[in-house]
SEBABA-854724 format. One record per residue: residue in one letter; z, x, y of N, C-alpha, C in turn. Coordinates in pm, whole numbers, padded with zeros to 5 digits, always signed. Atoms other than C-alpha are relative to their C-alpha. Layout:
// residues N
AZXYZXYZXY/...
END
This chain:
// residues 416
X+00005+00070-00128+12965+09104-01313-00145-00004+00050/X+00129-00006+00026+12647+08986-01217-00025-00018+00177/X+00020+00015-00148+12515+09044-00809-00125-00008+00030/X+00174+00001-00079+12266+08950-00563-00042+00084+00064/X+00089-00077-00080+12068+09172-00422-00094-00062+00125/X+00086+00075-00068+11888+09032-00094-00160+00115+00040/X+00097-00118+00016+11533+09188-00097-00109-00053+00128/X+00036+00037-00128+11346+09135+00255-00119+00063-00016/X+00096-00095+00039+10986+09214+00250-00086-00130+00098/X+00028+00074-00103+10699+09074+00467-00089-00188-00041/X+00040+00150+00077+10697+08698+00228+00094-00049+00039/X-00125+00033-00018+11070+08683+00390+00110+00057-00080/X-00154-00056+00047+11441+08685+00200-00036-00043-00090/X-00014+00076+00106+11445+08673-00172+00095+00077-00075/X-00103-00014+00067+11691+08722-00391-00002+00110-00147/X-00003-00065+00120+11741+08984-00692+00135+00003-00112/X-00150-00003+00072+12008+08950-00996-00008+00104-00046/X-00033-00149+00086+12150+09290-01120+00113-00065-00095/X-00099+00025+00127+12351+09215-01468+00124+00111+00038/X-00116-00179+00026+12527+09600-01425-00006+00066+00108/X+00002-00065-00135+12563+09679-01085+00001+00187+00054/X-00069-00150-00042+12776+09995-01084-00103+00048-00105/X+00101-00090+00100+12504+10159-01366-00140-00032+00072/X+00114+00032-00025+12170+10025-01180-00021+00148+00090/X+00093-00095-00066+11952+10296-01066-00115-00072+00091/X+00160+00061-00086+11650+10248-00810-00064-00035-00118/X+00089+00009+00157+11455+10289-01123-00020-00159-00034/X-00035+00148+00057+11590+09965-01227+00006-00073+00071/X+00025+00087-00088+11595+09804-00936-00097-00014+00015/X+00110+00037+00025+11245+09825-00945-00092-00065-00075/X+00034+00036+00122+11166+09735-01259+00081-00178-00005/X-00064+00090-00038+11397+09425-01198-00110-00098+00125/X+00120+00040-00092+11182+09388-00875-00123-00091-00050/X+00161+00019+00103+10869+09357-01074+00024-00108-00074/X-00068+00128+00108+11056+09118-01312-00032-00146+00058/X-00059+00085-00118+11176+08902-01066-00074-00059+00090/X+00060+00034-00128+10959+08899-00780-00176+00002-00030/X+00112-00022+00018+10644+08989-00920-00092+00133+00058/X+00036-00122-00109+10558+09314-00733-00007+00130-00102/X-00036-00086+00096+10461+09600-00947+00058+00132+00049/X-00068-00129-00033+10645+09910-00949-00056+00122+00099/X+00029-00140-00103+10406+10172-00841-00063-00057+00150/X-00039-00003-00171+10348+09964-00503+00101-00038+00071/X-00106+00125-00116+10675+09875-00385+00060+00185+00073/X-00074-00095-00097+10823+10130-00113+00170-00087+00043/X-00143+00048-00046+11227+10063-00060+00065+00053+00075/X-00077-00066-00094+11440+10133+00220+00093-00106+00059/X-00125+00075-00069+11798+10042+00362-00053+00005+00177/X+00085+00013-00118+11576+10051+00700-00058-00093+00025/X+00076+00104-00028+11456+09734+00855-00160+00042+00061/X+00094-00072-00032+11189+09962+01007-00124+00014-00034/X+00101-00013+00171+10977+09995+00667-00107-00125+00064/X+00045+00129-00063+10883+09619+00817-00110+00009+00052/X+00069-00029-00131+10722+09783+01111-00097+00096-00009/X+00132-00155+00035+10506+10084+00942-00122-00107-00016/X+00136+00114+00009+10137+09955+01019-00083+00045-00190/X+00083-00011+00095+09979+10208+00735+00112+00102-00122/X-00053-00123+00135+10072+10419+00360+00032+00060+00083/X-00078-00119-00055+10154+10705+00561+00090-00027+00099/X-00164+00057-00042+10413+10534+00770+00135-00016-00062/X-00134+00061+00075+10612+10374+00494-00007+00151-00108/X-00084-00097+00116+10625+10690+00250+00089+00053+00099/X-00123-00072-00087+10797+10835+00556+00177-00043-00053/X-00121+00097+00013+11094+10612+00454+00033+00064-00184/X-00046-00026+00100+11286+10809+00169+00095+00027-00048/X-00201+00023+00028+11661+10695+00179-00007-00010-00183/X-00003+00022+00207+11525+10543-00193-00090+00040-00079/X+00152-00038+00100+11264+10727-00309+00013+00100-00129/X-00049-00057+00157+11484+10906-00581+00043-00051-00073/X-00058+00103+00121+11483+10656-00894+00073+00028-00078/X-00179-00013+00056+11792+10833-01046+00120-00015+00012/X-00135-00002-00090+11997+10747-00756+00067-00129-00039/X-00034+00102+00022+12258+10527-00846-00016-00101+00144/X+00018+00037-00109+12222+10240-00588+00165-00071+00049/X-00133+00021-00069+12616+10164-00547+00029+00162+00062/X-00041-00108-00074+12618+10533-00422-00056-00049+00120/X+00059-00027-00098+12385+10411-00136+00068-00144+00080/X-00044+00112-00086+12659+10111-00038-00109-00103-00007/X+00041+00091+00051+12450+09884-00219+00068-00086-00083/X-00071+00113+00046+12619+09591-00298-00014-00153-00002/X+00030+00147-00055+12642+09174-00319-00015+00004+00079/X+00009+00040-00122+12485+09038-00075-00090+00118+00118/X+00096-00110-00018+12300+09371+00026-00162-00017+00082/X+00144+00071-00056+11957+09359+00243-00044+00105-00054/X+00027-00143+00053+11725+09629+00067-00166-00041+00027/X+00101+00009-00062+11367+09622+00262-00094+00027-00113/X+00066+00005+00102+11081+09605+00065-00172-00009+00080/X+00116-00043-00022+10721+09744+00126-00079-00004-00066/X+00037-00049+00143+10456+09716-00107-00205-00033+00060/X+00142+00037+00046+10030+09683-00130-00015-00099-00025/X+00042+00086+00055+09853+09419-00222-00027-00179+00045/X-00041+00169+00000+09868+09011-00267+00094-00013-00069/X-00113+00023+00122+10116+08844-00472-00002-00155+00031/X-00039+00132-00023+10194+08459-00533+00101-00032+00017/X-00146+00088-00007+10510+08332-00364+00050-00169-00026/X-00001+00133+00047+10644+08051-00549+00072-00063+00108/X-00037+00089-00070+10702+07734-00331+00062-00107-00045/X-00031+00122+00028+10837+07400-00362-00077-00081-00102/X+00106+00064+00079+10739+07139-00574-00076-00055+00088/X+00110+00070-00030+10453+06985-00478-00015-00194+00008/X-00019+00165-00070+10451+06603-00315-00137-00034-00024/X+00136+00098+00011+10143+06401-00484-00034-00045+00118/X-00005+00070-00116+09939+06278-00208-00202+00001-00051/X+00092-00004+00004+09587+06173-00154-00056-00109-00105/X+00054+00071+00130+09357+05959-00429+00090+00023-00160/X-00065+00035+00149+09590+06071-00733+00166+00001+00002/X-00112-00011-00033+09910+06050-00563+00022-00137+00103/X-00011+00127-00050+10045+05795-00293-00072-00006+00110/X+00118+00013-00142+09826+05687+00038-00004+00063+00096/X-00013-00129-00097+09796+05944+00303+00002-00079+00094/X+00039+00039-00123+09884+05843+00612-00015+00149+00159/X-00007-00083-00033+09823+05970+00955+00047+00110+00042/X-00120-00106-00003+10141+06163+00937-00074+00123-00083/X+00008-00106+00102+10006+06327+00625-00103+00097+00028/X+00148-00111-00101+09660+06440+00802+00053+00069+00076/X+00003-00096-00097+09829+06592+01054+00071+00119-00041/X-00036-00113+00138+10055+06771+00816-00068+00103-00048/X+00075-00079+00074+09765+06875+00645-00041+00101+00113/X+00001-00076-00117+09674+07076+00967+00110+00095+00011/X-00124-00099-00072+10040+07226+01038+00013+00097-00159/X-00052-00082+00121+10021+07510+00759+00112+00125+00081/X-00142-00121-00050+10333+07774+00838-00081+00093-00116/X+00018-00173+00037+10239+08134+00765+00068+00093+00066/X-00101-00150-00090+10420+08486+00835-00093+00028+00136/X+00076-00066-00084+10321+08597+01132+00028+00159+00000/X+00006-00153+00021+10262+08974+01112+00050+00112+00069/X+00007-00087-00124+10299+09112+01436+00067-00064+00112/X-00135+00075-00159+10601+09053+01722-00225+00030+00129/X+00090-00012-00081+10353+09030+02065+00117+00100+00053/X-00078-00075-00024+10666+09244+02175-00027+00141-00065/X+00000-00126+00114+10584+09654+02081+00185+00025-00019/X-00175-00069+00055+10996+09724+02107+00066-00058+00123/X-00133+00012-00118+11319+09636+02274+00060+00066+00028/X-00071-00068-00039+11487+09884+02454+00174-00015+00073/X-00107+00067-00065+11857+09798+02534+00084+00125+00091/X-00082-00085-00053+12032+10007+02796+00194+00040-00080/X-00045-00083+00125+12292+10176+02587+00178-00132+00056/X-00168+00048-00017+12644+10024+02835-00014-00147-00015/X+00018+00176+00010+12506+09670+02851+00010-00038-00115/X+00013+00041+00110+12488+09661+02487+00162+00038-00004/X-00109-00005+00028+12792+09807+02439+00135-00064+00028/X-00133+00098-00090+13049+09569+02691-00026-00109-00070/X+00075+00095+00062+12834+09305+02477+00052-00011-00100/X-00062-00024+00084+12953+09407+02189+00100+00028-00003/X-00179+00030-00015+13292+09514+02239+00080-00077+00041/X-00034+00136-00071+13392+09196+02399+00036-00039-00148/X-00038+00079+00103+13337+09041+02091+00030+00042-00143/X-00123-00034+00077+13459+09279+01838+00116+00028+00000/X-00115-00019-00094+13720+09404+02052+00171-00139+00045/X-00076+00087-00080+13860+09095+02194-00049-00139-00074/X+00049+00108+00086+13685+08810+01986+00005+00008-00140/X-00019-00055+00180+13700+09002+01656-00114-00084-00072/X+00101+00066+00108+13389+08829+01556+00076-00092-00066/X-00030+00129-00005+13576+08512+01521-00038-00102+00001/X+00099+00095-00061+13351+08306+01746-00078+00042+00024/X+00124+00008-00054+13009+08276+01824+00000+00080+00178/X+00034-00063-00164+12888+08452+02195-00120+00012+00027/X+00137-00011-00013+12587+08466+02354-00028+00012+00177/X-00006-00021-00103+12393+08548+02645-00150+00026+00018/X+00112-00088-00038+12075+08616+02859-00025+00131-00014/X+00084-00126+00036+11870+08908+02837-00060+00018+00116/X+00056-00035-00123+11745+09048+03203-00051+00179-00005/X+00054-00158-00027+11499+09366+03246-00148-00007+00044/X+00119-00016-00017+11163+09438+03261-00146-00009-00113/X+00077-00009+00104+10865+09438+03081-00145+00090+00010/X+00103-00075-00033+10573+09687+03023-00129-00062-00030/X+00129+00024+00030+10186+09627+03014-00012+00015-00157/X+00053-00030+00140+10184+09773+02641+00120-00099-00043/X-00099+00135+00106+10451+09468+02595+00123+00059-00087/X-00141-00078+00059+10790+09677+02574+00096-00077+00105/X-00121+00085-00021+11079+09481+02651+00080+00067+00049/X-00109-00094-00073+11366+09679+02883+00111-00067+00016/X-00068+00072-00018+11677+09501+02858+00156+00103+00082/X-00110-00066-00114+11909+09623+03190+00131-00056+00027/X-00119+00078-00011+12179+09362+03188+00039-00120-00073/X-00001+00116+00094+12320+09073+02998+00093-00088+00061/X-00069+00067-00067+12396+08756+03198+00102-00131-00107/X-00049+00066+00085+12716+08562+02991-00011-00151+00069/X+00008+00104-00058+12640+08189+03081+00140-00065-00059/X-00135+00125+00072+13002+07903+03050-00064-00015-00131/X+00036+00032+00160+13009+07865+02652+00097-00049-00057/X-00139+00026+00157+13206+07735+02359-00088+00024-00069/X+00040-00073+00138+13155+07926+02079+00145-00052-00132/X-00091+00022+00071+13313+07808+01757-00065+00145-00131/X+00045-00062+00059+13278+07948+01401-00131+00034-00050/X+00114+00000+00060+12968+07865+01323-00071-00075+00109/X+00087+00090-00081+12800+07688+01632+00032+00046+00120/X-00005-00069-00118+12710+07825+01986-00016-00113+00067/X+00043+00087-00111+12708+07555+02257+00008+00085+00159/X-00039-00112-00139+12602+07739+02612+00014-00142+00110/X-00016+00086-00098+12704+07504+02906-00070+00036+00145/X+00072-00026-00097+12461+07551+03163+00049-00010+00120/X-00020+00049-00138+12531+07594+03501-00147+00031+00084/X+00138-00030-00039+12193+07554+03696+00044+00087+00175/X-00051-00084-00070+12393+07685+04041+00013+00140-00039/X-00035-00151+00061+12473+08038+03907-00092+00034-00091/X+00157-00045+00042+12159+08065+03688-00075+00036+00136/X+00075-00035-00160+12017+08027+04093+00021+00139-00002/X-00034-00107-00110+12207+08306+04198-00069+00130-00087/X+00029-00067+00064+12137+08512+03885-00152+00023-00018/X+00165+00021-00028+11729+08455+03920-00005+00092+00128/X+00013-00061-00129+11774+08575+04248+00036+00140+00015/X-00018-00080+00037+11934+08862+04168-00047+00080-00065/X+00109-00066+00091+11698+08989+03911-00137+00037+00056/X+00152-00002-00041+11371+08891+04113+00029+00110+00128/X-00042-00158-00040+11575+09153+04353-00051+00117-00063/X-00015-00146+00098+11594+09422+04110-00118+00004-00071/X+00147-00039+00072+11205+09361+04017+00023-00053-00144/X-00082+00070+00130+11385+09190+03678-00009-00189-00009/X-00009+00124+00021+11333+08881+03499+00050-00033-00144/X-00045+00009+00140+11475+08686+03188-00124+00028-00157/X+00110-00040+00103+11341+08836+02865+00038-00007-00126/X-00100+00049+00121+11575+08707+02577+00143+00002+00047/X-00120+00078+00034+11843+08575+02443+00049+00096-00097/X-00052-00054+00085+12130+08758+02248+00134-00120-00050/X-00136+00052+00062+12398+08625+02006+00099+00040-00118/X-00009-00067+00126+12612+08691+01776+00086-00103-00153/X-00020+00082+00160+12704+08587+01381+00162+00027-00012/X-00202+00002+00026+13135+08570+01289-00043+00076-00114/X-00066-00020+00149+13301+08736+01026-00073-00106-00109/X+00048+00111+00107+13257+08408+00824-00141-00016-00065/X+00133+00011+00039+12858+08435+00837-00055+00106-00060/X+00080-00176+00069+12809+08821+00703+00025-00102-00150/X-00045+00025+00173+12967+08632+00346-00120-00103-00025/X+00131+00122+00030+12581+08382+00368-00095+00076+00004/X+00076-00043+00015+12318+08446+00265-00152-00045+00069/X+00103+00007-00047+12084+08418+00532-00066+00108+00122/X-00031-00116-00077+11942+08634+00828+00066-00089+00157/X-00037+00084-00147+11987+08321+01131-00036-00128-00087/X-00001+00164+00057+12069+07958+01036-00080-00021+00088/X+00057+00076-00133+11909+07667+01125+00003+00003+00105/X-00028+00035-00151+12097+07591+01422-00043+00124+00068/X+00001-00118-00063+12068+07960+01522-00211-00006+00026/X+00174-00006-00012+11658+07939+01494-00023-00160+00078/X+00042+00149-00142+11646+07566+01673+00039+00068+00148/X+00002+00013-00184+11807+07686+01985-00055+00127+00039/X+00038-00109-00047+11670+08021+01974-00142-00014+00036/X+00139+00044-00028+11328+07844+01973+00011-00067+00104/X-00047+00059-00159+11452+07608+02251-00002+00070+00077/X-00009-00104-00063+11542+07906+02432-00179+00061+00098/X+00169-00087+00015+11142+08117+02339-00040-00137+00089/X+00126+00064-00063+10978+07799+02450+00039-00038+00138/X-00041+00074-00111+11186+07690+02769-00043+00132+00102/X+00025-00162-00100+11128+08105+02907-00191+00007+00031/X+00146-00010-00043+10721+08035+02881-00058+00186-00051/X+00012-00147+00013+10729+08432+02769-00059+00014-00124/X+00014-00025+00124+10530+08548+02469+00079+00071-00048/X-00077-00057+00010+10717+08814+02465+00175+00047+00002/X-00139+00011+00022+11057+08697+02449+00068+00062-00126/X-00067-00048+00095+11301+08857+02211+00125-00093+00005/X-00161+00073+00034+11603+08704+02008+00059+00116-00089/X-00110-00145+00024+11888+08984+01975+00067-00090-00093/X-00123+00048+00096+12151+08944+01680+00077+00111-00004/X-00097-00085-00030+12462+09125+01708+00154-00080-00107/X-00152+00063+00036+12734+09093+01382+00051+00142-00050/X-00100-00134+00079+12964+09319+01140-00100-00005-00131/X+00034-00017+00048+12786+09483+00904+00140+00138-00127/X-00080-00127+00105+12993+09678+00596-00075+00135-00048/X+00058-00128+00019+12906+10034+00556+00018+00060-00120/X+00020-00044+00111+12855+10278+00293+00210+00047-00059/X-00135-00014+00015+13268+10373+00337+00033-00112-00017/X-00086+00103-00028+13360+10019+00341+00049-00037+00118/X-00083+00086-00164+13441+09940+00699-00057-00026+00072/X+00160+00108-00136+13230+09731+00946-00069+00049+00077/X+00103-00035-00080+12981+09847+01159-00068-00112+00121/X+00073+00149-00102+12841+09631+01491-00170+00023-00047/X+00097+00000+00016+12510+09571+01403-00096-00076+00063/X+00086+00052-00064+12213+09525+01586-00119-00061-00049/X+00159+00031+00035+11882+09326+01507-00061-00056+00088/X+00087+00119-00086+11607+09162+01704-00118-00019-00046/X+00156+00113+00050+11306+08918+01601-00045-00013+00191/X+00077+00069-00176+11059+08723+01838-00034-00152-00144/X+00058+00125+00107+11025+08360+01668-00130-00003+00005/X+00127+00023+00008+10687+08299+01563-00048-00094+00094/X+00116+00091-00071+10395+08109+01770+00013-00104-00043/X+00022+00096+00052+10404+07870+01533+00148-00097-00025/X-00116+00068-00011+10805+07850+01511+00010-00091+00158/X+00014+00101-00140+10811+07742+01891-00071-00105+00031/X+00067+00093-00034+10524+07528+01867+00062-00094-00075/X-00060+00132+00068+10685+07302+01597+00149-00011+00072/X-00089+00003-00106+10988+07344+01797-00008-00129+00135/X+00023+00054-00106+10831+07224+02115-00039-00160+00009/X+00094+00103+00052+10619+06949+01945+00095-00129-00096/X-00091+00103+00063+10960+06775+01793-00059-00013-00161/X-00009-00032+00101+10904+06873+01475+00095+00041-00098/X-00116-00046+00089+11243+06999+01351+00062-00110+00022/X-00096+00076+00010+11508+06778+01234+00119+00048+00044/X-00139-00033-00044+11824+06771+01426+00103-00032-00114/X-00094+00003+00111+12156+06775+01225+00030-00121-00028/X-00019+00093-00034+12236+06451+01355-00116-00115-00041/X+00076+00115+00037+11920+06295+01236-00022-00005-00160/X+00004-00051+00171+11896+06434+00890+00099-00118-00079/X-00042+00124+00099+12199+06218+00742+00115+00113-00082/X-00050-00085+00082+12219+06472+00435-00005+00119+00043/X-00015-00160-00027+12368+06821+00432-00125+00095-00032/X+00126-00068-00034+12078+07072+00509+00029+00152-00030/X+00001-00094+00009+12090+07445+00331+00004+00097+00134/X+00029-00037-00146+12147+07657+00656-00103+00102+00021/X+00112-00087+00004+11888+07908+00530-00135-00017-00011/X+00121+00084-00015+11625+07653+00572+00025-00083+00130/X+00022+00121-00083+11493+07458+00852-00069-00096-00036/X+00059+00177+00081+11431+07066+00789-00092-00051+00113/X+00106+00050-00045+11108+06947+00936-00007-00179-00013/X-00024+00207+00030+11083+06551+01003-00145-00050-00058/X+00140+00056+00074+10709+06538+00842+00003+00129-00060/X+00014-00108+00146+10586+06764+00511-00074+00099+00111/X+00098-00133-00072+10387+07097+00626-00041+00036-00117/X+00032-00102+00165+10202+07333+00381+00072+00121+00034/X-00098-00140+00025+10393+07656+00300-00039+00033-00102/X+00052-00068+00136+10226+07865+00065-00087-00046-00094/X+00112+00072+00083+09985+07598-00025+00073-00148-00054/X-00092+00115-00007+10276+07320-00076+00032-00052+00105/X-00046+00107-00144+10387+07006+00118+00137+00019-00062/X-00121+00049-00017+10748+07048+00199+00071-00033+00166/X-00045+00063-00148+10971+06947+00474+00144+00097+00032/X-00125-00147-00063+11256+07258+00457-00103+00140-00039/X+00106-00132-00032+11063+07594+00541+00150+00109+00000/X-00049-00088-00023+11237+07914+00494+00025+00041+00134/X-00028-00038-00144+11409+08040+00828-00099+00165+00006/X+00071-00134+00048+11279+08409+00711-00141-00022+00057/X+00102+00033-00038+10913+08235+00781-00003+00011+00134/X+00040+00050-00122+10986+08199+01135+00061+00114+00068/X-00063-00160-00050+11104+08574+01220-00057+00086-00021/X+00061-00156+00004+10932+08875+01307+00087+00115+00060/X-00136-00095-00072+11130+09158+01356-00100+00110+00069/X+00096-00076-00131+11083+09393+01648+00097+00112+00063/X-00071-00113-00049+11159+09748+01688+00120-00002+00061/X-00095+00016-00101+11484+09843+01890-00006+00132+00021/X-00017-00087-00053+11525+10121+02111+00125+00034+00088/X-00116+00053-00121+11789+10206+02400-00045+00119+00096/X+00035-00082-00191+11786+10358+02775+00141+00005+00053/X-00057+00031-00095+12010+10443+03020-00043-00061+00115/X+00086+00088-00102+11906+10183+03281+00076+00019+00136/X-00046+00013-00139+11998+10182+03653+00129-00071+00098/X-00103+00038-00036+12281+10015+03651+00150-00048-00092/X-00111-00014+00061+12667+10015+03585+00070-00122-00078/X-00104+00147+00100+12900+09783+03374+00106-00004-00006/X-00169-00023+00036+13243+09887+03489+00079-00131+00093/X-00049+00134-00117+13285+09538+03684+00043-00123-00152/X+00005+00084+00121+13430+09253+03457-00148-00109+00037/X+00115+00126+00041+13227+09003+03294+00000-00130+00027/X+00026+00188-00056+13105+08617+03430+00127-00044-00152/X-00005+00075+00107+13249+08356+03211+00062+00025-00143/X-00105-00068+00158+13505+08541+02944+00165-00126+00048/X-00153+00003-00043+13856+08451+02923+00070+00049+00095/X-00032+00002-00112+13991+08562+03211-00114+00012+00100/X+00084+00008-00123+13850+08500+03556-00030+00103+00102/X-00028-00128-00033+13698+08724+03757+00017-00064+00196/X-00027+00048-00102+13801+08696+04082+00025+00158+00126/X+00023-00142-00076+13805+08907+04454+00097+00120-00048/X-00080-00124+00023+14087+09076+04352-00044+00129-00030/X+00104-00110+00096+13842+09273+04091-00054+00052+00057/X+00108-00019-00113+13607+09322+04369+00081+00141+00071/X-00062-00100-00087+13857+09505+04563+00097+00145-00075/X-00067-00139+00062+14017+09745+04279-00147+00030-00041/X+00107-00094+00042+13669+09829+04176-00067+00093+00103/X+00007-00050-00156+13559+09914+04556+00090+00141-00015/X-00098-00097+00013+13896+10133+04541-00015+00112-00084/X+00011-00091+00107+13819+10311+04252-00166+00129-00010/X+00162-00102-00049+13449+10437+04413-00037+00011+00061/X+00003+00007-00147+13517+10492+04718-00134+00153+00022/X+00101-00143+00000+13347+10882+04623-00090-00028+00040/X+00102+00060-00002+13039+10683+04610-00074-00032+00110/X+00120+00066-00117+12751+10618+04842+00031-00164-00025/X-00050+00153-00006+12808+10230+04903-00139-00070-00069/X+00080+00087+00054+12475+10103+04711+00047+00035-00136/X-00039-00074+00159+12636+10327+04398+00084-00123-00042/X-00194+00016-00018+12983+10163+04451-00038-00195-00059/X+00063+00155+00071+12743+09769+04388-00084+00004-00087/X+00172-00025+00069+12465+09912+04156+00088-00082-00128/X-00073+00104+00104+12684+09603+03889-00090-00134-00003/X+00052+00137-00031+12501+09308+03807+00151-00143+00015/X-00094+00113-00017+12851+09134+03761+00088-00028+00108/X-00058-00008-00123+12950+09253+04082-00050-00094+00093/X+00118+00082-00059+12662+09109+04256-00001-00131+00024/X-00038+00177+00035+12702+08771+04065+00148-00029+00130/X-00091+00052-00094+13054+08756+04266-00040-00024+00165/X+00003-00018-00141+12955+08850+04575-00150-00081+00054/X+00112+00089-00040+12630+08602+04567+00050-00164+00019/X-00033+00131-00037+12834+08329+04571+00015-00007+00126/X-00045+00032-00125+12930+08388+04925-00113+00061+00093/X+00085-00058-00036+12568+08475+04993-00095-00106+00022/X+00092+00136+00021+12232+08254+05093-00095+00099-00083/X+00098-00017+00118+12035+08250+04762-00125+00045+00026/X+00182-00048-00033+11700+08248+04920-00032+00145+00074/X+00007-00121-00097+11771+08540+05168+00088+00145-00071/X-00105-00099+00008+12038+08756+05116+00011+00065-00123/X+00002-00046+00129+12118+08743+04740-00159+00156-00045/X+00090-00118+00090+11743+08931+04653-00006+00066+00086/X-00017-00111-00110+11781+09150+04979+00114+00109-00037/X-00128-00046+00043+12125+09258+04860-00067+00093-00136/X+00071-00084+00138+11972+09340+04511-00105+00106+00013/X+00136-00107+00010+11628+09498+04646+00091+00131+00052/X-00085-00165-00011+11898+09788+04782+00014+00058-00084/X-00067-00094+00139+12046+09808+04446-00122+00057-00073/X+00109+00001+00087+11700+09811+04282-00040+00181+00056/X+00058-00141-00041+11545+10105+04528+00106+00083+00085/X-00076-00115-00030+11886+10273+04572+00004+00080+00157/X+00014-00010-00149+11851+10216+04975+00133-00058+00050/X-00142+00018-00081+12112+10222+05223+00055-00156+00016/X-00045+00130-00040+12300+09881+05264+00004-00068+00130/X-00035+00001-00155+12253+09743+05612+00175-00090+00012/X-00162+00078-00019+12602+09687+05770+00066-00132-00002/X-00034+00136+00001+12624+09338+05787+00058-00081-00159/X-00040+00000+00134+12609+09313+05395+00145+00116-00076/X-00146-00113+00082+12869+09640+05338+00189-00072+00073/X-00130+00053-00068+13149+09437+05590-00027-00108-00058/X-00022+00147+00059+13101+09122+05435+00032-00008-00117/X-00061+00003+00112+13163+09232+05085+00125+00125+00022/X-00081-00026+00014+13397+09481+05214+00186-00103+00042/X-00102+00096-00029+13629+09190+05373+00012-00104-00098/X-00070+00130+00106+13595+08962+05064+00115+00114-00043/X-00083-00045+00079+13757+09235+04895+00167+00032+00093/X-00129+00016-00051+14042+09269+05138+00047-00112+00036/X-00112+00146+00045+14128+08903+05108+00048-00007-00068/X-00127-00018+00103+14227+08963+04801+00155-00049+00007/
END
C-alpha cells in the first residue's frame, strides 16, 4: 500500500510517497526526503510540531525531538496518509515550479499585462508581523464545542476575533463575535449585519478591545484533502486581512484532527496571510470561481494574469505560499462565556437574560454582565453612541454600575 506523507517546511506543502508504510523508520523517511524533495539528510530537523516553523536559530529547532530517533518506527508516532510531518532544514534548495510560459523575443509578444506580471513575483514570507496569539482558554472552547458538539463538524462556522494587542505585536483574543451565517460543507457565507456589528464595535471600544481576526472552521469532509485552507478559505480570509486595515491580523483554523489512538482531536492553527497575499487580493488579482469557467484545484489559488513563483510565470500559486503561521498561546481573559451565543440555532432571547441574572445573583452586579453575549442583548435596547461603551467601560474596569443601567437591564429581564 503505497501513502502520502504531507511534509510542510518553510517552501510550503509537499508531498512524500512511502511504498511500506507500517516498516518505514525516520531513517527512511529521510532518506526518502532527500530522494524526493531534495533536502539532504544531515540538515533536515523533523517534528509532528508546527512550532519547528517558528525556531529563528540551530539551537531552537534541535530542541524539537519527538523524531530525532531514526529507529523509530513512524506508524508508532500516528503517522499516517495524509499526515503533516514539519520539516526544518539549512541551506537553499531548488523548488520545482510550473512549466514555464514562453514570453518575450523567443516566445509570444509581451504585453502590458506581462510587464506588470513581471513585477508581481510571490515569495514566502518569513515572518507573521504578529509575535503570537493568545486565545482566552473559555472563548475558544464555546467556539469549539458548538461546532463539534452540536455541528459535529458538518458545516462550516466562523467568526470575529475581539481583544487586544501589544506593542511587541501579541495578539489577545478575549471574545469571539458569531456574525448571521450559512455554512455549508465546504463554503462559509457570513451575512453581514452592519446594525449589530455597530453595537459590537461599541462594545469592544468599551472594553479598550478591537477586531483582530477572523476564525473558522474546516468539516469532517475537508481533514480527507489535502490542503492546509482552500482557495475560497484564503480569498475571503484575505478579504477579511485587508478590509480590518491591521497588519497584524490573524486567521484562526479550528478542525478534527486524528490522533495517535485513532480518535479526533479539535485542532487549533493560526496564520497571518502574507503582505503580498492581501495585496493581490486587494488589487483584483485572484480569480473568482465564477469567473474561472474551469474547475480550479482547491489547494491552489487562480490568479487572472501569470506572476513569477520560483522564477516561473504561472497563474495558480500554491495556497501554502500565502501562509505564515503564528505561534498560539492561551489566557484566562476578563470575561465570562456562560451567556448563550448571537446567531446559532436557537435564539437568544430576554428570557436567557433573566435565568442567567438568577443564577448570579451571589455576584457583584458588573460580575453578574462581565459576558460579551450578554452585552450584545442588552445593547440593543441601548444608545450605541452613549450607553453601549459606558455600559462596557464598567465591565472593562470592573466599576460599579450606575443605577439607571442595573434597572434597565434588570426589568428587560423581568419581561421575560
Amino acid at each position: 500500500m503505497v501513502t502520502m506523507i504531507r511534509i510542510r517546511s518553510r517552501d510550503g506543502l509537499e508531498r512524500v510517497k512511502i511504498e511500506n508504510p507500517n516498516n518505514t523508520t525516520i531513517a527512511d523517511l529521510k532518506t526518502l526526503i532527500e530522494n524526493q524533495l531534495g533536502v539532504p539528510i544531515s540538515n533536515q530537523i523533523l517534528s509532528k510540531d508546527q512550532n519547528l516553523l517558528l525556531a529563528k536559530t540551530l539551537d531552537d529547532r534541535i530542541r524539537f525531538t519527538d523524531m530525532s530517533n531514526t529507529q523509530t518506527l513512524v506508524s508508532s508516532l500516528g503517522i499516517g496518509h495524509g499526515s503533516i510531518v514539519f520539516l526544518a532544514y539549512e541551506g537553499v534548495r531548488f523548488v520545482a515550479g510550473p512549466a514555464v510560459t514562453p514570453a518575450g523575443s523567443f516566445g509570444r509578444k509581451m504585453t502590458m499585462d506581462d510587464l506588470i506580471a513581471k513585477q508581481m513575483r510571490i515569495s514566502r514570507q518569513e515572518s507573521p508581523h504578529c509575535e503570537a496569539v493568545s486565545f482566552d482558554r473559555d472563548a475558544a472552547n464555546v467556539f469549539q464545542h458548538y461546532v463539534n458538539e452540536t455541528l459535529a463538524f458538518a458545516v462550516k462556522r466562523g467568526g470575529f476575533m475581539y481583544g487586544t494587542l501589544s506593542e511587541e505585536g501579541k495578539v489577545e483574543v478575549d471574545f469571539i463575535y458569531e456574525p448571521p451565517q450559512q455554512g455549508t460543507e465546504d463554503r462559509l457565507v457570513l451575512v453581514r449585519d452592519p446594525e449589530e456589528e455597530n453595537l459590537v464595535e461599541a462594545i469592544a471600544i468599551g472594553m479598550g478591545m478591537r477586531r483582530v481576526g477572523f476564525i473558522f472552521t474546516q468539516t469532517i469532509s475537508q481533514s480527507k484533502v489535502d490542503y492546509t485552507m482552500s482557495n475560497s478559505e484564503v480569498a475571503q480570509a484575505a478579504e477579511l486581512h485587508g478590509e480590518s486595515g491591521l497588519k497584524e491580523w490573524v486567521t484562526a483554523l479550528v478542525k478534527l484532527e486524528v490522533n495517535e489512538d485513532g480518535a479526533a482531536d479539535v485542532h487549533f492553527e493560526a496564520f497571518q496571510l502574507s503582505d503580498m497575499c492581501v495585496r493581490l487580493f486587494k488589487e483584483g488579482w485572484f480569480e473568482s470561481e465564477s469567473e474561472g469557467g474551469e474547475e480550479v484545484d482547491p489547494k491552489v489559488s487562480r490568479m487572472k494574469k501569470d506572476v513569477v513563483v520560483g522564477g516561473k510565470d504561472t497563474k495558480e500559486v500554491d495556497n501554502d505560499f500565502f501562509l505564515v503561521v503564528v505561534k498560539i498561546l492561551d489566557h484566562q481573559g476578563p470575561l465570562s462565556t456562560s451567556f448563550p451565543i448571537e446567531n446559532r440555532i436557537e435564539t437568544v432571547t430576554l428570557k436567557a437574560l433573566k435565568t442567567h441574572l438568577d443564577r448570579s445573583k451571589s455576584l457583584p452586579f458588573v460580575k453578574r454582565i462581565s459576558d460579551f453575549h450578554l452585552l450584545l442583548l442588552v445593547a440593543r435596547f441601548l444608545d450605541v453612541r452613549a450607553d453601549v461603551p459606558a455600559l462596557a467601560e464598567c465591565v472593562q474596569l470592573q466599576s460599579e454600575v450606575p443605577e439607571g443601567y442595573q434597572l434597565l437591564i434588570e426589568s428587560l429581564a423581568s419581561s421575560s
